[in-house]
N, C-alpha and C positions, 0 to 999 in steps of 0.2 A: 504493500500500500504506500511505503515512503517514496516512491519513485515517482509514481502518480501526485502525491502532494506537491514534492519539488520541481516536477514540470507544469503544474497546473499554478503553483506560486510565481514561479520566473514568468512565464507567458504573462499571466496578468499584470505581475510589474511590470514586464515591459510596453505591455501592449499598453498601457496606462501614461509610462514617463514618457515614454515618446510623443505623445499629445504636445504638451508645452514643449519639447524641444525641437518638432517642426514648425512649430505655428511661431515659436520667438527666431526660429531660423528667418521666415519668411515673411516675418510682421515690414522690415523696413523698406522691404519692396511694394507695400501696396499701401506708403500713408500708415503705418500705424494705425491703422483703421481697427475697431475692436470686432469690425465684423469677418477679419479673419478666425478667428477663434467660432464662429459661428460657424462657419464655411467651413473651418478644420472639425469640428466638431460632427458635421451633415456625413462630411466625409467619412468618417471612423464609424458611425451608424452605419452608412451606405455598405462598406466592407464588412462589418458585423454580421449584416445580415447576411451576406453573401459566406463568411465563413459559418455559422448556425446552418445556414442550405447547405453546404457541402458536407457537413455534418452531419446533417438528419438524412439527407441523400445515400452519404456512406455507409452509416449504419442499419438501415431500414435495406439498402436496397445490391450491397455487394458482400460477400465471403468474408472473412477475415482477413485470408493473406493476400489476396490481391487489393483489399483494404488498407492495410500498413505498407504493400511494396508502392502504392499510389502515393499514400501521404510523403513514404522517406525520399521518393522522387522529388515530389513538393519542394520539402524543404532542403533537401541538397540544391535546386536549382533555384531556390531562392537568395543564397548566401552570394550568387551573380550582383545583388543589390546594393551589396558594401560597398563602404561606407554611405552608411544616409546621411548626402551631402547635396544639399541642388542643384543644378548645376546652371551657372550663370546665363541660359539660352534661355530661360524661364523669368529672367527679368522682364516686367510688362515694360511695354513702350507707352502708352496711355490711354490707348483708346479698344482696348480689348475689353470683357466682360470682366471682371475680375474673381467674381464665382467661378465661370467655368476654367481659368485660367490657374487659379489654386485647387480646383479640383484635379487639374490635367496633371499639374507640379506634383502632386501629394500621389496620383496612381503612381509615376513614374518611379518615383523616387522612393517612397515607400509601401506600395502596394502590394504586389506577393509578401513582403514578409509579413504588415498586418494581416491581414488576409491567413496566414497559417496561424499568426498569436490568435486570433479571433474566434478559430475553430477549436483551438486547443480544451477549454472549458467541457463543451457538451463533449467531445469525441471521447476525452480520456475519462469523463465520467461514466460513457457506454462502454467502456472499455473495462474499466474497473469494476462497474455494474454485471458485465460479462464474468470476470476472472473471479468474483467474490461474489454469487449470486444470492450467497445470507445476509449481503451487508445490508445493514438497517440506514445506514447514514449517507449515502450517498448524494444528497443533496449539501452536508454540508459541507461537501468539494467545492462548490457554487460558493457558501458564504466566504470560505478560502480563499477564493480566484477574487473574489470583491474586496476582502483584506487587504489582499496582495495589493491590490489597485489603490485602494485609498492609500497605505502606504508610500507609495509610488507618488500619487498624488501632494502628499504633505512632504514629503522630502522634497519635492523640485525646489519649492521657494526658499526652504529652510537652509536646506543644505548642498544642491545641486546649484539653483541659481546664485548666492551671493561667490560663490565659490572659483569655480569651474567654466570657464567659456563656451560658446555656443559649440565652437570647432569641437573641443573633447568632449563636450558631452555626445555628441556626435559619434566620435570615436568609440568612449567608454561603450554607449550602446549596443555599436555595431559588434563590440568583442561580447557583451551580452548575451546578444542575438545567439552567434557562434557559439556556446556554452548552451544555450536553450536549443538550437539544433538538437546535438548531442544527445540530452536529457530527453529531447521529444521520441527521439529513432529509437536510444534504446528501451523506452516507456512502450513505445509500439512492440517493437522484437516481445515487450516479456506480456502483452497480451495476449500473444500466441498461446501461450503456456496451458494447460489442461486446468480448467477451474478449481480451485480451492474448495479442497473437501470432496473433490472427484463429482460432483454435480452435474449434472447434464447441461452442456448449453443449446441454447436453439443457435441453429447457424444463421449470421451476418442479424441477431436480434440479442438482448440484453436476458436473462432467463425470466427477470423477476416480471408478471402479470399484475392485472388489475384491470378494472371497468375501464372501455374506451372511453375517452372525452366526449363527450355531445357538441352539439354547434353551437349553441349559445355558450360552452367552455369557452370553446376557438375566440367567440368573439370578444368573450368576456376579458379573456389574455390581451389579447388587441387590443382593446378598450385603455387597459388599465398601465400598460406599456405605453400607450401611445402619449397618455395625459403626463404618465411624470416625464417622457423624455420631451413632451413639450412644455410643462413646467420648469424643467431645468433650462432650458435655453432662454424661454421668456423672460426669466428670474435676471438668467445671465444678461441678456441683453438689456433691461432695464438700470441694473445695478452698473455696467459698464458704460449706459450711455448718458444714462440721466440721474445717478446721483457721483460717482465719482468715474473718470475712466480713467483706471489704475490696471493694468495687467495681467498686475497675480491677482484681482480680484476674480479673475478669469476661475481660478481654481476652485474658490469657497464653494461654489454650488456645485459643481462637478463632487468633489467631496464628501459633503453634504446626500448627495444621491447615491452616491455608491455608498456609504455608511447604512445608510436605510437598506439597502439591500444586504450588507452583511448583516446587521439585526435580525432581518426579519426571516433570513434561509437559515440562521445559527442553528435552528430547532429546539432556541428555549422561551420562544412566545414574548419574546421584550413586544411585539403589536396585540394589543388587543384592542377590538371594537369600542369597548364601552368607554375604555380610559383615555383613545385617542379622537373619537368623536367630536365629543363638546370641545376639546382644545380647535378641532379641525377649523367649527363653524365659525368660533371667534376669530381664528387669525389671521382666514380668507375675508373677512367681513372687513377686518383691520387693516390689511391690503390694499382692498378697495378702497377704502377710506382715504389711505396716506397716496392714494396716484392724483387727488387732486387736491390736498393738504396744502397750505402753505403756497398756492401757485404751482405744486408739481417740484418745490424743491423743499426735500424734507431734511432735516439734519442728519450729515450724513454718520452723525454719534446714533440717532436712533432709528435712519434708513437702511442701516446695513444690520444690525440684530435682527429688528423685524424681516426683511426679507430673508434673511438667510433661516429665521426658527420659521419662519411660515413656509415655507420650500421644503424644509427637513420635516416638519410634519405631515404635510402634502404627500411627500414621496414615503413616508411612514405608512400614510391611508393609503396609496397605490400598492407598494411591494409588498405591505401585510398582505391585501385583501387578494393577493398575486399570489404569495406564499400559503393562502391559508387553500387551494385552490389547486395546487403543484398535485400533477397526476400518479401514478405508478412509475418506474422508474424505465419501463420500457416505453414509454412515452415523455422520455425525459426530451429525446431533443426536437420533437413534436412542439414541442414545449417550449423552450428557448429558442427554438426559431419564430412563434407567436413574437416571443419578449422581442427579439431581435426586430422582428417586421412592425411591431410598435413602434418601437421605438426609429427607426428608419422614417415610420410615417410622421413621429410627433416631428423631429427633423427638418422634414423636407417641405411641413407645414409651414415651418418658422422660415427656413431659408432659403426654399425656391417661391411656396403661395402666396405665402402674409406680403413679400416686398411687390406683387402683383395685383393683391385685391386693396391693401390698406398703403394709404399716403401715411400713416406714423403709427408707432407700437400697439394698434388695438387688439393684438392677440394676449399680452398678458392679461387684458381684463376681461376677453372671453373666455382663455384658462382658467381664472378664480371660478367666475359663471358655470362653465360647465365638470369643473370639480365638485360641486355643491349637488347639482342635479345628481351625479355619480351617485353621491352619498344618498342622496335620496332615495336615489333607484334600490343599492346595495342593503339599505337599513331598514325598507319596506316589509322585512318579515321579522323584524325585534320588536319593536311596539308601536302600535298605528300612531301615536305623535309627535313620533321621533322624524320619518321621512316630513313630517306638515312642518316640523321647527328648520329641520335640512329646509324646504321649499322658501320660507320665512328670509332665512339666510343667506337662500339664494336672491331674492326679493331685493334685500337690503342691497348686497351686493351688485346688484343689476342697475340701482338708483344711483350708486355711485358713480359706477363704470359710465354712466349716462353724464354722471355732471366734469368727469374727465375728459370724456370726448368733447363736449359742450365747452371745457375751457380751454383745448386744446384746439377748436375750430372756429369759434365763434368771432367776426369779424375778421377773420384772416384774410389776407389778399392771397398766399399762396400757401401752400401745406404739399408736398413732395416726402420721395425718401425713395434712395438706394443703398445701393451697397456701401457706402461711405456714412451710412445717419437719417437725421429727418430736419428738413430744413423748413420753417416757416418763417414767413412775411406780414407784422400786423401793423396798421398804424394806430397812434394813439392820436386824436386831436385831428385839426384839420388843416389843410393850407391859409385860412384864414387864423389861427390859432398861434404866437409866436412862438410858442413852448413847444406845438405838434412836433410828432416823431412819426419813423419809419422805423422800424428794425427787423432785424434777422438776426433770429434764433436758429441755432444747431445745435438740438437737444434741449438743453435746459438753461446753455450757455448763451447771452447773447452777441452777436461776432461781428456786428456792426448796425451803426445805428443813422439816418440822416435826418436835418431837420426840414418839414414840411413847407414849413413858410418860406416864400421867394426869395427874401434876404438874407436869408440865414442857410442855403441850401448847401453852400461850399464854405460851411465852417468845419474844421476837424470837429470829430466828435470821441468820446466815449475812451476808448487806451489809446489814440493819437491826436491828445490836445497839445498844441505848442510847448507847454509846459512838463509835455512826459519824454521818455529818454528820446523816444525817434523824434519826437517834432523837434528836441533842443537841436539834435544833432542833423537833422536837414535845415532846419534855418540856418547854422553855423555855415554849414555849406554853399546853402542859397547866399549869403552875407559874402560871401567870394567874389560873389560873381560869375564864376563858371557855368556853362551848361553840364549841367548832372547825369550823371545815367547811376540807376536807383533800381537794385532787385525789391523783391517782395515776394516771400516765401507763403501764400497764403493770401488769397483774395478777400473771403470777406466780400465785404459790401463794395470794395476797395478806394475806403475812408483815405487812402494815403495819395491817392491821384491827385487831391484839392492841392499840395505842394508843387506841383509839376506846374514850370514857365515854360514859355517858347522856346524852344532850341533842348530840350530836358528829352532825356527816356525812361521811362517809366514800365520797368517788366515784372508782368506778374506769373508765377509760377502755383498754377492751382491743379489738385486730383480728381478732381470734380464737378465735372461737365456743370451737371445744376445749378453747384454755384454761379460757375462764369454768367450761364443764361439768368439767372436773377438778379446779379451785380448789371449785365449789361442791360433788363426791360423792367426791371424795380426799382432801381436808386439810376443815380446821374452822375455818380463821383468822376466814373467814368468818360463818359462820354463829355462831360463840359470839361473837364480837364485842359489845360492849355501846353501841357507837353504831349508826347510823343506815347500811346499805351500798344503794347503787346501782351498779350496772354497767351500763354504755354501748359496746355492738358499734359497732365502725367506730374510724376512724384517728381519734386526740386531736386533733391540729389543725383537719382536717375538721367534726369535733362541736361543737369550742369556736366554731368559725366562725358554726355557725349557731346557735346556743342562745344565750341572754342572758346578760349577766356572772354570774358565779358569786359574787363578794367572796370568795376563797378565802383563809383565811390561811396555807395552805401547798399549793404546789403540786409532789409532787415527779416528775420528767422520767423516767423509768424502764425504757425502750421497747425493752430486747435485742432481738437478734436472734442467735441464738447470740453472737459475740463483741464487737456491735458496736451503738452507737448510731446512731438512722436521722440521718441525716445534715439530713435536713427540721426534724428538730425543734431543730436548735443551728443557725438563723440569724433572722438579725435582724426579719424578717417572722415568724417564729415566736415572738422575745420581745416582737412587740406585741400578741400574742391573749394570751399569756400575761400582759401587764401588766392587757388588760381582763378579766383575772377575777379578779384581786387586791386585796384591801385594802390601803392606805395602807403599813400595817407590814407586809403578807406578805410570803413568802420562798418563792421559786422556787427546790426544790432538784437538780443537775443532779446523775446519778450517770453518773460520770466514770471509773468503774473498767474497765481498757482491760490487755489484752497487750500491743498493738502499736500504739495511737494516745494521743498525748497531748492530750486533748483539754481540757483546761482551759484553756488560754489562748486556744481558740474563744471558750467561754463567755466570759470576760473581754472579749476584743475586741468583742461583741457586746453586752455591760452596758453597758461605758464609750462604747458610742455611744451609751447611752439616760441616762447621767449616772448611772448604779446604782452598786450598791459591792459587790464581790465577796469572798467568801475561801473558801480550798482546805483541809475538814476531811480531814487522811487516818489513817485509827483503823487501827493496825497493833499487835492484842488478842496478848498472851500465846499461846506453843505450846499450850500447856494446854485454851488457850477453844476453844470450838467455833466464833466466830465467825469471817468472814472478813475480811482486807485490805482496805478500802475508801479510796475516794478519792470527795467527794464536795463541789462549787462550789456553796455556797449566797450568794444574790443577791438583793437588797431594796432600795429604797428610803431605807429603815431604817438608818440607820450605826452606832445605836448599838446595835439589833438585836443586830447581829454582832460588836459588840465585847464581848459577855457573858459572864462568866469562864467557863462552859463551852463555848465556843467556840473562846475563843483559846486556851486550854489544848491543842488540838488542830488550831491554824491553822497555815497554811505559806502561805508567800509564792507567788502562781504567778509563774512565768521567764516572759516574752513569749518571742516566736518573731518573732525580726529578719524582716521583710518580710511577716509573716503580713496575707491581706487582711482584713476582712470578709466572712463565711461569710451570703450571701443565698439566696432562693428559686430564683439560677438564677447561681450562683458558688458552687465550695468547691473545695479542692484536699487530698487525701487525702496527697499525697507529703509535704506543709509538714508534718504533724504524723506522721509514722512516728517510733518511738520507737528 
């Protein structure tokens, strides 16, 4: 049986760590966008399932030995795959789909071998099931293989990410992989073996019996796979786009869902109906409640508990009522391939349908919604008032989810979303109004604002008032005299065009088509601008890559993503394309304005490896101004640049961060800099 444990342990570690060590491989080729982790995510379902079919196919439907000579073929001709490393042909140029472009990347790259860790689960439990046809415990193979995972899962950030670079993790893996080979063939070879205790086995089937499944089983599996692997995603995506987007937040739910699943396959009842019930109704109801709390932006001290207990109880009432429901053990991968094809569907819900029927996140609040109903349905034979308080709850929740959508739509001029987020356009006030606004939101963040009224329409607004790091240091410029040529990492409304005079160029470097079409037939920054405007589709670093030096005399870094700067663009391989497109005295300006990451003393560690001189302008304007709070690291060459009385007038010393590394193309550590 220890053979079986240890290759049903390794597989699930690995097929688990590899998650965040592709998706951080290939976050900085598409934007930093958090909906690669969505799309890597679709992906590992999508193969899932496909390993559970070859699973349930091999064991239900061939021999034993042509069953194991198949698999050891498998995985000998998988170990072709080494090292999983991308390979640089799979950089997007910018106008590709970006789904199906990280789908294609992730087959290539690591497709057979997922694909083998995937099967491992159901096979070597039919297999064990086969060689030990008394055992009683075979399913908690399964809670093992989900151990293994979450394991896998809480090491990456702990101790894998602060540590270890993108490359060796890479590596470490790949010799992984090679050792789970090994362990897999000979676990096969010793299935051959004549069953334990001389038992009769049925050939190419498991011995042990039991009542077939009915259809309403089938469905029922389906059902209840499908809701949590689409609660896990929606959870995630909420939590990454609209209260913090942080990375390794990427992992808490993922975590969180496999944890429910070791609980509840353990076989010592930690789910039971009665005591997870009433928590269920309250903390879907609470859910509800907090998507339109506050404006839709909740504390993210008491947005991230709640969502993460409301998620882990969810997936508590899905994998219990899964577990309580698990058939005879010859219909185990019967069985796991339901789970599989669930969860495949909750998936494909979130990340091919939802970005097709819905202009912004309304599937998490028809998850709540139709979690409730489940419960209803599921509890309709414990006491006739328990499904009517379930309905009640659903009731409540439905009211909500109505005044979410109602604040997320109501007077909007535009509401959009792909693969990059959800973008809206509301105004406040009117053109007769001197205060009216326009603005754009991208997520919960707002990314640029204009004012309505005719005189006021090409005033900077919001993080580039005169007064904040880029405006000081474009006026210093403009005060020259020169004609300017001025990047822009990040479009936006493209609030920074209003600085552009005659004879200036003005290029902006945006991921996202939508954008540019909103900046160019919503706002005017653009188009009245009196310099020279270019706009360049696809990721800044990518671009700069392949285009000839620019001599920019300012370059400013600009790259939201709701709350957060892509992490690719603040290291040290990213400020040498930036040097080659700078003049002598240009200034690269970072904008650094963060809730929850202090990210200035990146930038700094990363200048003073290049001999640069940094300083930290943070413009905190009057109640009165319309402007916002900024914080922004301008960096040059230039020292005396930066010591220009409207600089320092405005400069603050950055703190180091005792131990902080240097932030490369394949090292950073997110924990170092929480604020």
């Amino acid at each position: 049986m220890l053979i079986y444990a240890l290759t049903i342990f390794a597989s699930a570690f690995l097929l688990f760590l590899v998650q965040p060590i592709m998706a951080k491989q290939i976050l900085p080729w598409f934007g930093g966008s958090a909906a690669v982790w969505t799309t890597c995510l679709m992906f590992f379902q999508l193969v899932l399932l496909a390993g559970y079919a070859y699973a349930d196919w091999t064991v239900r439907l061939q021999k034993p030995r042509p069953q194991v000579i198949l698999h050891v073929v498998l995985l000998v001709a998988s170990l072709i795959s080494l090292p999983i490393i991308a390979g640089g042909g799979w950089k997007p140029g910018g106008d590709e789909d970006p789904t199906w472009l990280i789908l294609g990347l992730l087959t290539a790259t690591i497709g057979l071998p997922y694909f083998l860790l995937s099967t491992t689960g159901p096979l070597l439990q039919a297999w064990f099931a086969r060689s030990y046809p008394q055992a009683k415990n075979v399913y908690r193979l399964f809670a093992l293989s989900n151990g293994a995972s979450l394991i896998a899962l809480v090491a990456y950030p702990f101790v894998v990410e602060p540590y270890i670079t993108t490359y060796e993790q890479s590596i470490g893996w790949s010799v992984g992989y090679g050792l789970f080979v090994l362990l897999c063939a000979t676990s096969a070879f010793f299935s051959l073996r004549p069953a334990a205790g001389g038992a009769a086995v049925i050939v190419g089937r498991v011995a042990s019996d039991g009542p077939a499944p009915r259809i309403g089983d089938y469905l029922l599996w389906l059902t209840l796979a499908a809701l949590g692997s689409f609660m896990l995603i929606a959870v995630t995506n909420h939590i990454t786009h609209d209260v913090a987007s942080v990375p390794f937040l990427w992992i808490l739910p993922l975590t969180l869902y496999l944890l429910s699943f070791v609980l509840c396959f353990e076989g010592r009842n930690w789910y039971q109906r009665k005591l997870f019930f009433g928590p269920l109704l309250v903390i879907v109801c609470a859910m509800a409640w907090a998507l339109h709390t506050d404006g839709g932006v909740m504390d993210i001290k008491q947005a991230i508990p709640l969502f993460a207990v409301g998620l882990f109880v969810m997936c508590m009432f899905f994998h219990g009522e899964l577990a309580a429901l698990k058939p005879a053990p010859r219909y185990l991968t019967s069985y796991y391939l339901m789970i599989s094809l669930g969860g495949a569907i909750g998936g494909l819900a979130i990340g091919f349908v939802a970005p097709k029927l819905f202009n912004t996140y309304y599937e998490f609040g028809l998850g709540l919604f139709g979690t409730l109903l489940l419960a209803a349905f599921l509890s309709r034979r414990v006491m006739p008032l328990v499904p009517v308080i379930a309905l009640v709850a659903a009731g409540f929740t439905g009211f909500h989810i109505h005044l979410y959508v109602n604040m997320l739509s109501k007077d909007t001029r535009v509401m959009t979303r792909n693969f990059y987020g959800t973008l809206r356009v509301k105004d406040f006030g009117g053109e007769a109004d001197i205060q009216g606004t326009r603005r754009l939101m991208h997520g919960v963040i707002m990314h640029g604002e204009q004012f309505l009224h005719p005189t006021r329409r090409l005033e900077p607004t919001t993080y580039y008032g005169p007064t904040s790091g880029i405006g000081r240091i474009l006026n210093i410029k403009r005060d020259a005299g020169r004609d300017l040529r001025v990047g822009v990492v990040g479009l936006g409304a493209g609030t920074l065009a209003v600085y552009g005079r005659p004879g200036d160029l003005y290029r902006f470097y945006e991921i996202n088509p939508q954008v540019i079409d909103i900046a160019k037939t919503e706002f005017s920054y653009l188009g009245s601008s009196q310099a020279k405007i270019e706009n360049l589709l696809g990721d800044a670093r990518l671009t700069m890559e392949r285009e000839p030096a620019q001599r920019y005399d300012v370059l400013a870094i600009d790259a939201f993503s709701s709350d957060s700067i892509p992490t690719h663009l603040m290291t040290q391989q990213a400020m040498g394309i930036y040097l080659k497109n700078m003049k002598e005295d240009g200034v690269i300006a970072f904008h650094v304005t963060n809730r929850f990451l202090n990210l200035a003393p990146v930038v700094k560690r990363i200048a003073d490896e290049y001999g640069l001189h940094t300083v930290l302008v943070s413009d905190d304007p009057e109640i009165s101004s319309d402007l916002a709070n900024t914080d922004w690291v301008l960096v040059s060459r230039n020292a005396k640049l930066l010591e220009h009385p409207k600089i320092t007038e405005a400069a603050h010393d950055i703190t180091n961060i005792p131990g902080l590394r240097l932030w490369t193309d394949s090292f950073n550590n997110l924990f170092k800099i929480l604020k």
